[in-house]
C-alpha positions in Angstrom: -239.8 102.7 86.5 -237.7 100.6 88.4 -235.0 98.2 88.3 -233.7 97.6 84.4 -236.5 95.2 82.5 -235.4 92.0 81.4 -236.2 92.0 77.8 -237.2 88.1 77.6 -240.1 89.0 79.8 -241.5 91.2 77.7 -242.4 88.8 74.7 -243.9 86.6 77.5 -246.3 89.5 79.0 -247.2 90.0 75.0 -248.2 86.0 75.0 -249.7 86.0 78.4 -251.9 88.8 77.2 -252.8 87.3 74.3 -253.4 83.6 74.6 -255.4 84.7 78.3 -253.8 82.0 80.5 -251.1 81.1 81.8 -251.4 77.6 81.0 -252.3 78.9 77.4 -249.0 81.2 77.3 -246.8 78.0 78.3 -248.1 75.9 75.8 -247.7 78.8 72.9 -244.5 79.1 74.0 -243.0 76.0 74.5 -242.1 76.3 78.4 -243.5 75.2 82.3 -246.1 77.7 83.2 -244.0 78.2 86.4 -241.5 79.9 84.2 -244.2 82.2 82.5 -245.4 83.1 85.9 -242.0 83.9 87.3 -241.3 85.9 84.1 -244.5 88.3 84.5 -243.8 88.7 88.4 -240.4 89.6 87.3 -241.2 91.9 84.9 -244.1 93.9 87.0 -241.7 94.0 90.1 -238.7 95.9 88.1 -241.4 98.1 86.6 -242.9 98.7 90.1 -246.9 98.4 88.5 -249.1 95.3 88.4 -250.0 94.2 84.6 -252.1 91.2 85.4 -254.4 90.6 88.1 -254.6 87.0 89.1 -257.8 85.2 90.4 -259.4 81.8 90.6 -261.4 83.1 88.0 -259.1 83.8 85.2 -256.5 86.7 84.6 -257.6 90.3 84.3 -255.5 93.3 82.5 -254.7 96.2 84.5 -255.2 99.5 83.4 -251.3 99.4 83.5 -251.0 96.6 81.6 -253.2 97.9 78.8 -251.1 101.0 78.9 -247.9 99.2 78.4 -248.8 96.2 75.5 -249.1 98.5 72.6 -245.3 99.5 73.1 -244.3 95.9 74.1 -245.9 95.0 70.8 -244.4 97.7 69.0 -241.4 96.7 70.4 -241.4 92.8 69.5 -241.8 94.3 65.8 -238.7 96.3 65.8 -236.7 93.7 67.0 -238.8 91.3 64.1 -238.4 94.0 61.4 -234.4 94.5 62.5 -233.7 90.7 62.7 -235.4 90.4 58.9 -233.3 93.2 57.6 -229.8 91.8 59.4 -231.0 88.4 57.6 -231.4 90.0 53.8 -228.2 91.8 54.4 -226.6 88.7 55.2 -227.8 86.9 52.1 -227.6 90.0 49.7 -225.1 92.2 51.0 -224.9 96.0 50.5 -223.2 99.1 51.0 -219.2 99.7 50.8 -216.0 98.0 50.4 -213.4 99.9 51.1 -210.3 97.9 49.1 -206.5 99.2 49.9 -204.2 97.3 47.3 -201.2 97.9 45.4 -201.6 99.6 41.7 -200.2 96.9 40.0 -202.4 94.6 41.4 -205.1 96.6 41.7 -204.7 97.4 37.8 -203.8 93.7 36.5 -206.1 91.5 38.7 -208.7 92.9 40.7 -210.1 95.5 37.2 -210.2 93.0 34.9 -212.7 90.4 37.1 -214.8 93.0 39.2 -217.8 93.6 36.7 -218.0 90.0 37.3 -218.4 90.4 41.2 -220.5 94.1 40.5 -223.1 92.2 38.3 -223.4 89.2 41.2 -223.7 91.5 43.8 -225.1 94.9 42.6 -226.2 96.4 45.6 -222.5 96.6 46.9 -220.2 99.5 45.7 -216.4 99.0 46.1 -213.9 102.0 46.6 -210.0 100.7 45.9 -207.3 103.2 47.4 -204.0 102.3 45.5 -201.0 101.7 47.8 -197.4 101.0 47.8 -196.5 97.6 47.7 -193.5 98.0 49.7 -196.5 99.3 52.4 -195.7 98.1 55.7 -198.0 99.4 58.0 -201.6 98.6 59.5 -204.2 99.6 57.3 -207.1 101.9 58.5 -209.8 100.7 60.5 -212.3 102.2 57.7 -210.6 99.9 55.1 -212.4 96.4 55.1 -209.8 94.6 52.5 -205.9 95.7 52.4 -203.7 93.5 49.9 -200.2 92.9 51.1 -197.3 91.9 48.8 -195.4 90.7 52.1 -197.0 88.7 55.0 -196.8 90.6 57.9 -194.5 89.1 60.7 -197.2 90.8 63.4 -200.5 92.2 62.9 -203.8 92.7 64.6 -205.8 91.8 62.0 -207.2 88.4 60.2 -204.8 87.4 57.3 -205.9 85.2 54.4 -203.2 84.1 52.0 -203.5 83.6 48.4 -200.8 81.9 45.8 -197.8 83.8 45.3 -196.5 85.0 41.8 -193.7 83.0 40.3 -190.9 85.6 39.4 -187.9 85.5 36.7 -185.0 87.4 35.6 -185.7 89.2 31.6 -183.7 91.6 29.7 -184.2 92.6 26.4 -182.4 91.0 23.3 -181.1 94.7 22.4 -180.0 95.2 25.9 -177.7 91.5 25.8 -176.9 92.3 22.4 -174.9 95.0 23.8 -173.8 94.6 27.3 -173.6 90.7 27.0 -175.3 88.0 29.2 -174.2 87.6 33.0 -173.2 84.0 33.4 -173.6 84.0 36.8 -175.8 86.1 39.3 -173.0 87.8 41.1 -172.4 89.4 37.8 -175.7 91.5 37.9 -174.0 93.8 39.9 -171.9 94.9 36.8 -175.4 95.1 34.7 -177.7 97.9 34.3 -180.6 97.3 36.4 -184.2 98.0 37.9 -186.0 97.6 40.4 -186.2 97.9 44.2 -185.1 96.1 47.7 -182.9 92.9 47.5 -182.9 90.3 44.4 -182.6 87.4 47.1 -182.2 84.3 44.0 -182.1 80.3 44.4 -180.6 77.5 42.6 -181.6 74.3 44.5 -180.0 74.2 47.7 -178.0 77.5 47.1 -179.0 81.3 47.6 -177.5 84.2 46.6 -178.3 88.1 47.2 -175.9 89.7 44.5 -175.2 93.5 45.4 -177.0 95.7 42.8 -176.5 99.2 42.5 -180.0 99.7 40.9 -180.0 102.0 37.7 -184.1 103.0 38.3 -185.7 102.0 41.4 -189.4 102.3 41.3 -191.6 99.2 42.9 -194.3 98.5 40.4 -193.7 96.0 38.2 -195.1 97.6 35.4 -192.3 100.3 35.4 -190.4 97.7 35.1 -191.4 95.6 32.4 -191.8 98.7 30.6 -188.0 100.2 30.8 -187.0 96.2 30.2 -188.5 95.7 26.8 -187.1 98.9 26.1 -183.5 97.9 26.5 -182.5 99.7 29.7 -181.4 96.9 32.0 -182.4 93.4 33.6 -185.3 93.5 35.4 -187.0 90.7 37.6 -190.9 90.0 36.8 -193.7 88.5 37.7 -193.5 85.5 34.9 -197.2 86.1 33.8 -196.0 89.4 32.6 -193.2 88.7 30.7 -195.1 85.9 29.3 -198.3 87.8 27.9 -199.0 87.9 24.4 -198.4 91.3 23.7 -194.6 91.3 25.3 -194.0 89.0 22.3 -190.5 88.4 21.5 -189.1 91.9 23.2 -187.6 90.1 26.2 -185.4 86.7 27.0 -185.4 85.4 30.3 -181.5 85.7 32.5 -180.0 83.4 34.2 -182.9 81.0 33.9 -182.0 78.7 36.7 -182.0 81.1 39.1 -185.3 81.8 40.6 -186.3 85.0 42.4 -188.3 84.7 45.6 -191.9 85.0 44.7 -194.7 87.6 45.5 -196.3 86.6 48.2 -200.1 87.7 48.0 -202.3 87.8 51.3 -205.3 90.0 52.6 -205.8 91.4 55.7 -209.2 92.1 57.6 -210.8 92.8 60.9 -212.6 90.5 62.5 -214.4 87.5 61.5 -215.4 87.5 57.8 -218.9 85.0 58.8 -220.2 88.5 60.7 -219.4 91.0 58.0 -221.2 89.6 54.8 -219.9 91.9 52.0 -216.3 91.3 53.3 -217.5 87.6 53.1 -219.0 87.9 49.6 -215.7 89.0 48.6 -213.2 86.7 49.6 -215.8 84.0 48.0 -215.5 86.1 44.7 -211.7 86.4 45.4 -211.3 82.5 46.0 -212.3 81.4 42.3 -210.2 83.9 40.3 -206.7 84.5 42.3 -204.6 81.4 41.1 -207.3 79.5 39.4 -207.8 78.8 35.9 -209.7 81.6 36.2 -207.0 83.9 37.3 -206.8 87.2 34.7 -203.1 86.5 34.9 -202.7 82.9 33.5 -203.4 83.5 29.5 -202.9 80.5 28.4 -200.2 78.9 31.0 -200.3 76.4 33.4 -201.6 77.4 37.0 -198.5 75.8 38.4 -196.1 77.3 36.0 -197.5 81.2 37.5 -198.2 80.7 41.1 -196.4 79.1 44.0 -198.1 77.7 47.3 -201.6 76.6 45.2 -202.8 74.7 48.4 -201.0 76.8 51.3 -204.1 77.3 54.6 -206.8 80.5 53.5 -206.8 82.1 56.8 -204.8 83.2 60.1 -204.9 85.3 62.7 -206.8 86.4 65.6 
């Protein structure tokens, strides 16, 4: 063998060889017959062995040539065969998504809509590896999906935002009963209180980051709610939760006009999502449930009373 082959010549030795001419070729192919003749001469140079004898008379296969089209043939139909199972995986996706995602998220939006996305797409499994919200680092290459509770000021990888959770303040009416209301938000310091990081909390034009001496520190919200309906401080919440049906009565929102920053909610992801299908099925599925009327969250409340940024950009990123 000599120089590398040029793998567009082969399919044009397979039409040569089949159609008999070179005129014939051209025409089954849609190009000049130079170009089929240059192609061949090509192709027998860098394999160093005539495959066609040329006369006045027609073309003649050489004992080389015969040698060689079965595995040009067989070749062609790999490449047909491969091309037709990339196209079936690109309009029915299978295999695994690997999902990185905070429990509370994880538990209160993503379980309740997946048999939704499982019976659409059957063929695809998904694996989700609970995180810590408060997670700041790069996800593993192996992960295709990581959820992020923060948008990352610098990151390698493709981020696609999704509407933020509206958050308020709620205590329990045992817990005011006895410790009294704050009537202001510096006075939360004095309070019993959980939660994590800084309570960062705006009133129009003015922002205020009260210094809180947390009572339990834990970062998933549902620790929270729970240890707030049970009387043991002021907690801040995702609204949705303090609002579902079940929480009832048991809690009374604080200092009502001052509003927490939200959760932002954004996914990151390698690469672009048109070349890996499954990842692409996903975000489709994702799209219609997370701060829709579809959204697992939303009960019977407004979108817009829930979720912040509804029309912010989908996607960023390299």
């Amino acid at each position: 063998m000599g120089k590398q082959v040029d793998l567009n010549d082969i399919p044009i030795f397979v039409a040569v060889a089949r159609a008999g001419t070179l005129n014939a070729a051209a025409k089954e192919l849609h190009v000049p017959t130079s170009t089929v003749s240059r192609a061949l001469t090509r192709l027998e140079e860098r394999i160093g062995l005539m495959l066609i004898q040329r006369s006045p008379k027609g073309l003649l296969m050489t004992d080389a040539g015969r040698g060689y089209l079965p595995a040009c043939k067989r070749g062609l139909r790999t490449l047909r065969d491969g091309g037709e199972a990339l196209r079936m995986q690109n309009d029915d996706p299978r295999g695994l998504i690997r999902i990185s995602c905070p429990l509370s998220l994880a538990r209160d939006v993503l379980a309740p809509v997946l048999l939704h996305f499982i019976k659409e797409h059957p063929k695809l499994r998904i694996e989700i590896e609970p995180c810590s919200s408060g997670w700041d680092r790069e996800p593993r290459e192996d992960v295709d999906v990581f959820f992020k509770l923060r948008t990352p000021k610098d990151s390698s990888k493709r981020v696609r935002f999704y509407p933020g959770t509206a958050r308020g303040i709620f205590a329990s009416p045992e817990y005011l009963s006895e410790f009294g209301t704050p009537n202001g938000p510096m006075q939360l310091a004095t309070h019993r209180c959980i939660g994590s990081g800084l309570w960062k909390l705006t009133k129009g034009s003015n922002t205020v980051v009260p210094e809180i001496e947390f009572h339990v520190v834990a970062s998933d919200p549902g620790i929270h709610l729970t240890l707030a309906m049970k009387g043991a401080g002021i907690a801040v919440l995702p609204v949705w939760m303090a609002m579902r049906p079940e929480v009832g009565d048991q809690l009374c929102p604080v200092l009502p006009d001052w509003k927490p920053a939200p959760i932002s909610v954004c996914v990151l992801s390698s690469g672009p999502t048109k070349l890996n299908p499954k990842v692409r099925f996903f975000f489709a599925f994702l799209d219609r449930y997370f701060g829709t009327e579809l959204d697992p969250r939303l009960g019977k409340n407004r979108t817009k009373d829930l979720f912040t940024d509804l029309h912010l950009p989908v996607t960023a990123g390299p």
